[in-house]
N, C-alpha and C positions, 0 to 999 in steps of 0.2 A: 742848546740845552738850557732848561730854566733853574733847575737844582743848583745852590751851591754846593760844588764837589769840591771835596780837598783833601789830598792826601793824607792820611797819617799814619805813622809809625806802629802798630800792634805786636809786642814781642821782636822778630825777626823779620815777620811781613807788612809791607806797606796795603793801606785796606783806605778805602773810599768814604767819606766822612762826608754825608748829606747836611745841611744845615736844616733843621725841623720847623717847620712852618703848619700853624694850623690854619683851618680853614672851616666856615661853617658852611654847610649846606642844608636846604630842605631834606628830611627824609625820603621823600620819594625822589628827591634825583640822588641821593646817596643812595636809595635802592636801584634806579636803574644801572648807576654805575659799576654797580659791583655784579649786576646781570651782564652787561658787556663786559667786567673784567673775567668772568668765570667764562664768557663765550672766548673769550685770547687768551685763557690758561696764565692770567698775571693776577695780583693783591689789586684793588681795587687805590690803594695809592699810586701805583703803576699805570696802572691805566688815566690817573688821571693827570701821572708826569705825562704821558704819553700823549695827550689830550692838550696842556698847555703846549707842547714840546711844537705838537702841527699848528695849533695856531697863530705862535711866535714866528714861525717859518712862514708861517701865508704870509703873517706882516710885516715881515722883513723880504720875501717875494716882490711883495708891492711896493712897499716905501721905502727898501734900502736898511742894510746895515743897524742893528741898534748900537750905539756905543757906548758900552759902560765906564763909568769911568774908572782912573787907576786906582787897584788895592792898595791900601797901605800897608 
């Protein structure tokens, strides 16, 4: 997964804490984007975790492992 996740604490329930990252894109692939996200029922920021998500996986398919290094 490409997202930093991380736990946190809200109230009583523990809830999933994305790290926000911008990103600029041309208009027209930010419109196609959100044409394929509206065809998989997801936000069009989902679709495009979803989108890094497989391409980090082909390349680590191919070249092994990435390894990050340790949090502090």
């Amino acid at each position: 997964m490409i997202s930093s996740s991380h736990q946190i604490e809200v109230g009583d329930v523990m809830a999933n804490y994305y790290t926000p990252f911008s990103l600029r894109v041309s208009e027209e692939l930010l419109d196609k984007v959100k044409q394929l996200a509206a065809a998989h029922k997801r936000s069009a920021n989902k679709e495009i975790e979803f989108a890094l998500e497989q391409y980090v996986a082909a390349y680590e398919q191919e070249h092994g492992s990435i390894r990050l290094p340790p949090q502090a």
